[in-house]
Biopython code that builds the backbone (N, CA, C, O; Angstrom):
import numpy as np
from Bio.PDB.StructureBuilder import StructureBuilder

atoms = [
    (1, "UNK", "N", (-99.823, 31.906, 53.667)),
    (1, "UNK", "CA", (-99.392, 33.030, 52.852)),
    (1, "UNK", "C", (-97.925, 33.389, 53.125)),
    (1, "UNK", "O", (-97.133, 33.727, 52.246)),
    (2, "UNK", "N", (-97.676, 33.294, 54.284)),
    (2, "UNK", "CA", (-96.118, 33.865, 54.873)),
    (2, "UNK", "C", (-95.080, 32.437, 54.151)),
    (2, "UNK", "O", (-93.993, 32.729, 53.652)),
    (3, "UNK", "N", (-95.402, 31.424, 54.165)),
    (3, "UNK", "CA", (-94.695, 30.610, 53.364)),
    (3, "UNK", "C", (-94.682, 30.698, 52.221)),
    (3, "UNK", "O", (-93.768, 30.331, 51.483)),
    (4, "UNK", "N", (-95.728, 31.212, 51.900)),
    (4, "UNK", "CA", (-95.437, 30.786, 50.326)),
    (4, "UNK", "C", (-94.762, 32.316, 49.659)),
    (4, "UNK", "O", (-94.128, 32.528, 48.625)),
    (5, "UNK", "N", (-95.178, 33.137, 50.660)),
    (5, "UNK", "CA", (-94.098, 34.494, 49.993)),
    (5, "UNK", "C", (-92.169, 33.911, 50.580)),
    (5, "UNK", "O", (-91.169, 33.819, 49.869)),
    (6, "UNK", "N", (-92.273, 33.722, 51.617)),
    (6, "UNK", "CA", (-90.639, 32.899, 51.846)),
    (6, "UNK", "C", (-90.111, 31.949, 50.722)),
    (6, "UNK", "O", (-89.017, 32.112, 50.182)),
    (7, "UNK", "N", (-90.993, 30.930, 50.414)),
    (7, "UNK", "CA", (-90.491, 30.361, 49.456)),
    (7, "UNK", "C", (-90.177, 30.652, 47.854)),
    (7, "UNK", "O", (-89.446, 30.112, 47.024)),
    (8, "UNK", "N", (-91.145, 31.839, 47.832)),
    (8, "UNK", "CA", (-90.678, 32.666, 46.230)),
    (8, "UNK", "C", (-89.419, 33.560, 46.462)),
    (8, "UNK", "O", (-88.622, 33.845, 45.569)),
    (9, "UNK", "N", (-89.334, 33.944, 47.680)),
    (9, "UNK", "CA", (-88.045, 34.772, 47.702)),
    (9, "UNK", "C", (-86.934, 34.036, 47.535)),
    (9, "UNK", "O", (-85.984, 34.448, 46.870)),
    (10, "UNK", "N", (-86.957, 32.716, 48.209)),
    (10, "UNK", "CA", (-85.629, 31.774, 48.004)),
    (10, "UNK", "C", (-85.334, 31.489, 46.727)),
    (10, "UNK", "O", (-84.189, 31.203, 46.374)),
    (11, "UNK", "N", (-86.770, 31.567, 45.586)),
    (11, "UNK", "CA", (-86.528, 30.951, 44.056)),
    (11, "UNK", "C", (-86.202, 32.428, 43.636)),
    (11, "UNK", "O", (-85.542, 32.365, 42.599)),
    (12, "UNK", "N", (-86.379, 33.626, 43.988)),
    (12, "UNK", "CA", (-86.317, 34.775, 43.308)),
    (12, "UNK", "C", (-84.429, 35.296, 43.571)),
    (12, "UNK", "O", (-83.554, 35.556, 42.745)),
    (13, "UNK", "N", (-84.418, 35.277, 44.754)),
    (13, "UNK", "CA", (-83.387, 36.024, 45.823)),
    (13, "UNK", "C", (-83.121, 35.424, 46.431)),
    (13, "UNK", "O", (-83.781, 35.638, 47.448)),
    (14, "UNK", "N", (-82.150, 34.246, 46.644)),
    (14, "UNK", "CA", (-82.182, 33.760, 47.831)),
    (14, "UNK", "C", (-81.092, 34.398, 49.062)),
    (14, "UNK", "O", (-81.007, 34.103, 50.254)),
    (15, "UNK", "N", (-80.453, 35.212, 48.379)),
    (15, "UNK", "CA", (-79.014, 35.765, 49.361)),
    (15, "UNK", "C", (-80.116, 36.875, 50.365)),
    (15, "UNK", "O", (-79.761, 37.251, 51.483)),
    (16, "UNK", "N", (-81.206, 37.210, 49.859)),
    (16, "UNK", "CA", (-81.963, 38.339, 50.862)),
    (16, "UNK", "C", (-82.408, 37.170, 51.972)),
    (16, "UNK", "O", (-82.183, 37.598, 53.104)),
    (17, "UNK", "N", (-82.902, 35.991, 51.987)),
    (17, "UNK", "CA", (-83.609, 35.434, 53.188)),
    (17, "UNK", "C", (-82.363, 35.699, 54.065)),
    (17, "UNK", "O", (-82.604, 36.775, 54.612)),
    (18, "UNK", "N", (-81.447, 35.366, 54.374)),
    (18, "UNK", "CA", (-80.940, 35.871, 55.609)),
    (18, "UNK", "C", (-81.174, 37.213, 56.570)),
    (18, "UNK", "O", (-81.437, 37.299, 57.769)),
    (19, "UNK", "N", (-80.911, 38.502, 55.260)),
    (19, "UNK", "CA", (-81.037, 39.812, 55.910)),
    (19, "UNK", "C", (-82.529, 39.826, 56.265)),
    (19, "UNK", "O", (-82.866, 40.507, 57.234)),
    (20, "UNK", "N", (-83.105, 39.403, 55.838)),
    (20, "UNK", "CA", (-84.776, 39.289, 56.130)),
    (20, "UNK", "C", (-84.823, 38.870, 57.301)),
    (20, "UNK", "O", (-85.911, 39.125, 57.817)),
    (21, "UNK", "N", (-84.089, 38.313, 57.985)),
    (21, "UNK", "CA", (-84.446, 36.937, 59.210)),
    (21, "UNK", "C", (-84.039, 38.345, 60.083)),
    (21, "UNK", "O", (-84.958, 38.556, 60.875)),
    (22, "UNK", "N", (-83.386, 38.978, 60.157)),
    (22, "UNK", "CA", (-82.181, 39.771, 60.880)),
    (22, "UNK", "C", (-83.095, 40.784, 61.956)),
    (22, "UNK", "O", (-83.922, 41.467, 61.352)),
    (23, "UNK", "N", (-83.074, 40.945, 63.185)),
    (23, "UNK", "CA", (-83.855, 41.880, 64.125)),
    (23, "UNK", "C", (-83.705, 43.421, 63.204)),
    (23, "UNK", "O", (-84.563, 44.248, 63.513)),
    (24, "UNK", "N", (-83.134, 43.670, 62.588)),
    (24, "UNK", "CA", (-82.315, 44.729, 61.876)),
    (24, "UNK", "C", (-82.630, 45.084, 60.477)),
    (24, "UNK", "O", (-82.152, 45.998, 59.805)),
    (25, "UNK", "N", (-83.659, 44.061, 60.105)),
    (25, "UNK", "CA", (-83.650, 43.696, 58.390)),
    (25, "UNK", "C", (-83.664, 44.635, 57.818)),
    (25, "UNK", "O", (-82.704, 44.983, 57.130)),
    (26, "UNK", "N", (-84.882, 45.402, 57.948)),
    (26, "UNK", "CA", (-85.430, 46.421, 57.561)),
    (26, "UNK", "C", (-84.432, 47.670, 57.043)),
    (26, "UNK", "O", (-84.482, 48.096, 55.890)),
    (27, "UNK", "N", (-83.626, 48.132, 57.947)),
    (27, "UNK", "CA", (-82.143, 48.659, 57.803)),
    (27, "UNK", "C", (-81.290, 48.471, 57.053)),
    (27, "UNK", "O", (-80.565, 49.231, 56.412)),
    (28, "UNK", "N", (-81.453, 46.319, 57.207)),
    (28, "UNK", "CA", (-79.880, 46.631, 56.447)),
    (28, "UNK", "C", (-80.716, 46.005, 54.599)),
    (28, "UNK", "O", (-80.104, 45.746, 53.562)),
    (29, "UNK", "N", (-81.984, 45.963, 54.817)),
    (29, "UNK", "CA", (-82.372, 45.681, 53.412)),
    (29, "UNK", "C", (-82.217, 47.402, 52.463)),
    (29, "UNK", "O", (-81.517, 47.640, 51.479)),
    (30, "UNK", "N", (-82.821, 48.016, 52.955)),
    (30, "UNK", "CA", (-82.880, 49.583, 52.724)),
    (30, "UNK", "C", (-81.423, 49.784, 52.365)),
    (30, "UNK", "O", (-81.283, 50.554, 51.415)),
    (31, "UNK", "N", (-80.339, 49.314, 52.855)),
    (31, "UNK", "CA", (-78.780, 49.809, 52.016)),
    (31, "UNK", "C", (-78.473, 48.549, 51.231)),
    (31, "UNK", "O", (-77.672, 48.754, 50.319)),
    (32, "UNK", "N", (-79.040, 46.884, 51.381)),
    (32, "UNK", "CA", (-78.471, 46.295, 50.420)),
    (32, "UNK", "C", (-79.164, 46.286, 49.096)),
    (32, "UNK", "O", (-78.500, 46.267, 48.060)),
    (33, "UNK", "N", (-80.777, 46.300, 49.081)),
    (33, "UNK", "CA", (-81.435, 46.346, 47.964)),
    (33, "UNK", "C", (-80.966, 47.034, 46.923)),
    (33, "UNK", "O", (-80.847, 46.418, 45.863)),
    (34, "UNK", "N", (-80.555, 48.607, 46.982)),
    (34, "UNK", "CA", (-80.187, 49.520, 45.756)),
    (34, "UNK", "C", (-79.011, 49.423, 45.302)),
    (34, "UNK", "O", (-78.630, 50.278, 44.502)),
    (35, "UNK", "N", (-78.050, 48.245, 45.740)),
    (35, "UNK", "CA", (-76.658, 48.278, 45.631)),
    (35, "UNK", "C", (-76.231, 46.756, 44.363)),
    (35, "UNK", "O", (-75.460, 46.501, 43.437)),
    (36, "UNK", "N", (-77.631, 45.964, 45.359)),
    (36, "UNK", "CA", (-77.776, 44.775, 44.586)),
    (36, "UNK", "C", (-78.563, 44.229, 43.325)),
    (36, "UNK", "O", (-78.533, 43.133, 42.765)),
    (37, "UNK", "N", (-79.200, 45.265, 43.106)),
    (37, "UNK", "CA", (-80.022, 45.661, 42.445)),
    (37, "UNK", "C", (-80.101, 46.969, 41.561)),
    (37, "UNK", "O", (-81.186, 47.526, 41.725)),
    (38, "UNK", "N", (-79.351, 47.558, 40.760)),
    (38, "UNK", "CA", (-79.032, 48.959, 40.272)),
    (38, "UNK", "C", (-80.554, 49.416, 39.553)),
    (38, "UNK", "O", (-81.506, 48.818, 39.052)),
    (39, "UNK", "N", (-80.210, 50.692, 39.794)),
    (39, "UNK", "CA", (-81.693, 51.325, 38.846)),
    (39, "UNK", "C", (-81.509, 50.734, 37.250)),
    (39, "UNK", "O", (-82.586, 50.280, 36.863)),
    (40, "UNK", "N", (-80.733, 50.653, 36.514)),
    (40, "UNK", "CA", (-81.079, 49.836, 35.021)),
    (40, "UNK", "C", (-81.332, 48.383, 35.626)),
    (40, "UNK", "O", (-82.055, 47.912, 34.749)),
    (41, "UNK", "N", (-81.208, 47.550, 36.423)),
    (41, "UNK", "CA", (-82.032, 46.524, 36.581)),
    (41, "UNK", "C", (-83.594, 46.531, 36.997)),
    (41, "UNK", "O", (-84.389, 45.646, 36.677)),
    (42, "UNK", "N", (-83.843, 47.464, 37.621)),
    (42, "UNK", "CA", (-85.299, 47.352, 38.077)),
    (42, "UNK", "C", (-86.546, 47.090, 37.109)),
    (42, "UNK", "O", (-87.573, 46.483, 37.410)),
    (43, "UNK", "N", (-86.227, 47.689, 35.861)),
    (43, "UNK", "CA", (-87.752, 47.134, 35.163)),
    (43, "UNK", "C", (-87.363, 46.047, 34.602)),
    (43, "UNK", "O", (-88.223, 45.344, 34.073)),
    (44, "UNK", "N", (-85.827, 45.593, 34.573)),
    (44, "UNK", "CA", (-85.686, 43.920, 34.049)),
    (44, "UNK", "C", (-86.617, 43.374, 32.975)),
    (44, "UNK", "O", (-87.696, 43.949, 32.824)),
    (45, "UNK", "N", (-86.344, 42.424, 32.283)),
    (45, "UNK", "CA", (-87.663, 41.756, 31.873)),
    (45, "UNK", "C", (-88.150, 40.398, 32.866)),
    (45, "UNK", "O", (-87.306, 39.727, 33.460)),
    (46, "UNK", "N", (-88.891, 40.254, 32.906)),
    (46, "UNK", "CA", (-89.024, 39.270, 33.930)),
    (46, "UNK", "C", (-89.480, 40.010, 35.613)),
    (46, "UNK", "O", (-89.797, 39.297, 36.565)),
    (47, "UNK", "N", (-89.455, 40.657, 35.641)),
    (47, "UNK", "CA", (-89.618, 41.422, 36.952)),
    (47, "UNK", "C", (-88.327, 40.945, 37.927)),
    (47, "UNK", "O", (-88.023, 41.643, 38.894)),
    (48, "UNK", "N", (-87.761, 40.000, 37.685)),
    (48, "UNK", "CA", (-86.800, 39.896, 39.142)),
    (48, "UNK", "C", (-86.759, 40.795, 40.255)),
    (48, "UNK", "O", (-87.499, 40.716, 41.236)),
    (49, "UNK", "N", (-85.476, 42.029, 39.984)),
    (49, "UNK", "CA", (-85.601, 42.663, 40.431)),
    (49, "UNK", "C", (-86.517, 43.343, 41.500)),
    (49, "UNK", "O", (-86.405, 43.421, 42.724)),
    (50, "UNK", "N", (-87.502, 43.828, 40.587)),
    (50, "UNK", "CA", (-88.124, 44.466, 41.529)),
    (50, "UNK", "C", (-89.314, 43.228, 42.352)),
    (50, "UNK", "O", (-89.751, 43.484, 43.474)),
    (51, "UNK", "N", (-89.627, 42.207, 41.771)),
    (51, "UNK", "CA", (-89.875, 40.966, 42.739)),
    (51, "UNK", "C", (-89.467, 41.275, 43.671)),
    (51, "UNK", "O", (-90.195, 41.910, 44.433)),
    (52, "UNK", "N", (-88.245, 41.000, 44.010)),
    (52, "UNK", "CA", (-87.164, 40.873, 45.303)),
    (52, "UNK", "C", (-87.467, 41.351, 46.621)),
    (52, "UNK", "O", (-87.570, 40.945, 47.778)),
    (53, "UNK", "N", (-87.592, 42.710, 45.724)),
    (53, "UNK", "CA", (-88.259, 44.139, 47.231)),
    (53, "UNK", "C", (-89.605, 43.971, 46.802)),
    (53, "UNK", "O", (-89.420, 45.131, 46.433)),
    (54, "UNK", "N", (-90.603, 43.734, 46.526)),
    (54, "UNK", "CA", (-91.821, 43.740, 46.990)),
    (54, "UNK", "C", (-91.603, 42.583, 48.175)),
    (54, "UNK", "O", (-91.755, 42.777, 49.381)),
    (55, "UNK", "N", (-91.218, 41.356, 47.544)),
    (55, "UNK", "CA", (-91.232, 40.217, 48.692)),
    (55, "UNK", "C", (-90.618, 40.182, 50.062)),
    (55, "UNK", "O", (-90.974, 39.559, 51.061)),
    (56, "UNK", "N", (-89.332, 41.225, 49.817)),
    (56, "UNK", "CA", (-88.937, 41.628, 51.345)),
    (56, "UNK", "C", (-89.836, 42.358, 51.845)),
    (56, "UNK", "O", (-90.096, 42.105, 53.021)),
    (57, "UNK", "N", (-90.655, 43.540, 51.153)),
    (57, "UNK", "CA", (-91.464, 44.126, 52.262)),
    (57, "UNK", "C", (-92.702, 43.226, 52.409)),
    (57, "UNK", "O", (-93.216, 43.520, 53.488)),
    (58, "UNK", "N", (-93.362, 42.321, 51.838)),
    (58, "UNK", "CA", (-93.986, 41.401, 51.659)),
    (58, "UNK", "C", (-93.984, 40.351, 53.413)),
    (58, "UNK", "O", (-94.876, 39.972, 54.172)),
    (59, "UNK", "N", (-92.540, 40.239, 53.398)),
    (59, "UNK", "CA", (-92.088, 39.168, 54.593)),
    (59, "UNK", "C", (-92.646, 39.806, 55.758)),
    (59, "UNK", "O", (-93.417, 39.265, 56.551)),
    (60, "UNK", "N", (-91.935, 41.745, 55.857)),
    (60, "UNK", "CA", (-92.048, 42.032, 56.878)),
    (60, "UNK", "C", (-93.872, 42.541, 57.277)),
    (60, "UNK", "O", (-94.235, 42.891, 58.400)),
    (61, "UNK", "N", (-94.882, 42.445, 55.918)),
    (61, "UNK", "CA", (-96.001, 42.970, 56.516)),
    (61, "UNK", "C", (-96.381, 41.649, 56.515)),
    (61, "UNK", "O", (-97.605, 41.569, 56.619)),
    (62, "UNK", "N", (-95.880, 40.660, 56.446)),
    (62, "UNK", "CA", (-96.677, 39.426, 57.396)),
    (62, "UNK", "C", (-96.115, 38.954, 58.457)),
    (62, "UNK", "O", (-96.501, 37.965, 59.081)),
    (63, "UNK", "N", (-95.210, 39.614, 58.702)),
    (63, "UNK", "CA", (-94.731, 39.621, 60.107)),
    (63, "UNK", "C", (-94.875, 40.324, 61.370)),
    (63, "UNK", "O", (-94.574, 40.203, 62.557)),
    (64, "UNK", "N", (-95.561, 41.234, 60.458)),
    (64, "UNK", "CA", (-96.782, 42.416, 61.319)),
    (64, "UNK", "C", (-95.913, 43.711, 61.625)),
    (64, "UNK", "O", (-96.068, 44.485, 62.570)),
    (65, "UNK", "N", (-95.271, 43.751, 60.941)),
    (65, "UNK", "CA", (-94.132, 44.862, 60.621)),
    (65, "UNK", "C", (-94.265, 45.702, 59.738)),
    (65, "UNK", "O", (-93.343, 45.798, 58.928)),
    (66, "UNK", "N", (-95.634, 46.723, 59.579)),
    (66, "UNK", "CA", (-96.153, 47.454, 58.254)),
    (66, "UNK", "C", (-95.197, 48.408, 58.216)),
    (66, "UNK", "O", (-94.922, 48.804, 57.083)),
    (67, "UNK", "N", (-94.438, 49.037, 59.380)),
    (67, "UNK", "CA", (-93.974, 50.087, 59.044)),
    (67, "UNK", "C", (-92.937, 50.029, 58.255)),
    (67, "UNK", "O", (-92.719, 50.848, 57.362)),
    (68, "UNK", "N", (-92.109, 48.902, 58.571)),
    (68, "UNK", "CA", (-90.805, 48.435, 57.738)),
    (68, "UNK", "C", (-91.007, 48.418, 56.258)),
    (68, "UNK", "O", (-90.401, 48.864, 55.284)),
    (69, "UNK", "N", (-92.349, 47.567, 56.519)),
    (69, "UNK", "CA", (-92.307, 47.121, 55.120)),
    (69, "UNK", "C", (-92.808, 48.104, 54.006)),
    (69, "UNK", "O", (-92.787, 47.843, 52.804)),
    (70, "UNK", "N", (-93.426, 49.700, 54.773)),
    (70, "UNK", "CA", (-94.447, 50.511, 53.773)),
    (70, "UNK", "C", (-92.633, 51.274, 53.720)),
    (70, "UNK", "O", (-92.343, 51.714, 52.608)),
    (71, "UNK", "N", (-91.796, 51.381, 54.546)),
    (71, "UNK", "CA", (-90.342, 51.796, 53.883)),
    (71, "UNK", "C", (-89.931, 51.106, 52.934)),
    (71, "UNK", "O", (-89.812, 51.641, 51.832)),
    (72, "UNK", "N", (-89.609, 49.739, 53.118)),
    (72, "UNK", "CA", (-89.094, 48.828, 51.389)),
    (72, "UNK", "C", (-89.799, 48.914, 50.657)),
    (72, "UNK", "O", (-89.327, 48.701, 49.540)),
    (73, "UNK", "N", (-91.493, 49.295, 50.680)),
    (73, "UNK", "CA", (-91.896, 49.426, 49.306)),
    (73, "UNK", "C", (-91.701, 50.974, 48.731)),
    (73, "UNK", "O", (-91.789, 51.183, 47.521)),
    (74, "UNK", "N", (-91.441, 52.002, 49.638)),
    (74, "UNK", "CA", (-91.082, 53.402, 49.886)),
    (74, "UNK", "C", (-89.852, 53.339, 49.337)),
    (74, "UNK", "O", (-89.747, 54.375, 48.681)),
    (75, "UNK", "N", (-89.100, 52.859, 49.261)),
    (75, "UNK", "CA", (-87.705, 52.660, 48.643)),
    (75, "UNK", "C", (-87.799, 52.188, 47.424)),
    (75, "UNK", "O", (-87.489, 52.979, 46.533)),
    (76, "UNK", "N", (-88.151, 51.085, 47.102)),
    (76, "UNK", "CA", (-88.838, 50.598, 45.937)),
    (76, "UNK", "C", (-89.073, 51.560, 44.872)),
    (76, "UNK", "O", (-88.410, 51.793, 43.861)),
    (77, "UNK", "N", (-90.447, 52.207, 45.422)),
    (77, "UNK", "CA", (-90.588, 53.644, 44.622)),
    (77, "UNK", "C", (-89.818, 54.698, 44.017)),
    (77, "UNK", "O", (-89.756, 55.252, 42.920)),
    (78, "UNK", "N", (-89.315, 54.761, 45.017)),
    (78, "UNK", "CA", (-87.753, 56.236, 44.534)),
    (78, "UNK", "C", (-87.209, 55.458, 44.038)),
    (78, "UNK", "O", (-87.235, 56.071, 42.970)),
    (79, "UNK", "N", (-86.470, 54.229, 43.695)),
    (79, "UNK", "CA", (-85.411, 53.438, 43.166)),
    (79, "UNK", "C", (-86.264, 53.253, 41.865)),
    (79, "UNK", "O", (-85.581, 53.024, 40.867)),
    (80, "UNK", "N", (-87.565, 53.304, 41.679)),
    (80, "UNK", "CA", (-87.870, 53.456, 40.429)),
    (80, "UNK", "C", (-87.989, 54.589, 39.363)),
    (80, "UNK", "O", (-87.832, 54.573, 38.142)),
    (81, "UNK", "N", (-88.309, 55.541, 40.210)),
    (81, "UNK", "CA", (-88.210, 56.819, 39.454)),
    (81, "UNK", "C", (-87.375, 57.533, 38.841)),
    (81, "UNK", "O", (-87.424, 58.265, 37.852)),
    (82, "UNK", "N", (-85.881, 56.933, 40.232)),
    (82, "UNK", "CA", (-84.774, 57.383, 39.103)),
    (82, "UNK", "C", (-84.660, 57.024, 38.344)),
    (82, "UNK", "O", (-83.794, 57.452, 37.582)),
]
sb = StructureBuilder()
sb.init_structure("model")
sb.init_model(0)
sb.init_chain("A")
sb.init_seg("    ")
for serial, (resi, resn, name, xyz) in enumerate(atoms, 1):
    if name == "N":
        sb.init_residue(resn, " ", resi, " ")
    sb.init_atom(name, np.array(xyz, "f"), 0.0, 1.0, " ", f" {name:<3s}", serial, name[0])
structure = sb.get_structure()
């Protein structure tokens, strides 16, 4: 499962697998996601976008990192509402 969510992120996003790898990710995904990604992109057609951040928080709850990851999908959320 953890591969095969890595490998959709590389076809989706591939500039996030790095910050993903990062002891730090979590952090520095939370300031690059909304920057790289603007609120008129998020409902996209195609989902891209918001793909992107499910699959980063995706990485980190199979990395056994729920808390990180219930923040990127926590971010996710507000970045949609606006």
């Amino acid at each position: 499962m953890a591969d095969e969510v890595e490998a959709e992120l590389v076809k989706v996003c591939p500039q996030l697998l790095p910050l993903v790898q990062e002891r730090n990710s979590a952090a520095l995904l939370l300031e690059d996601l909304p920057l790289r990604f603007p609120v008129r992109e998020i409902s996209e057609e195609g989902g891209r976008p918001q793909r992107a951040w499910e699959l980063a928080a995706l990485m980190h709850l199979n990395r056994r990192r729920p808390y990180e990851a219930l923040a990127i999908f926590w971010s996710l959320y507000q970045h949609m509402l606006v």
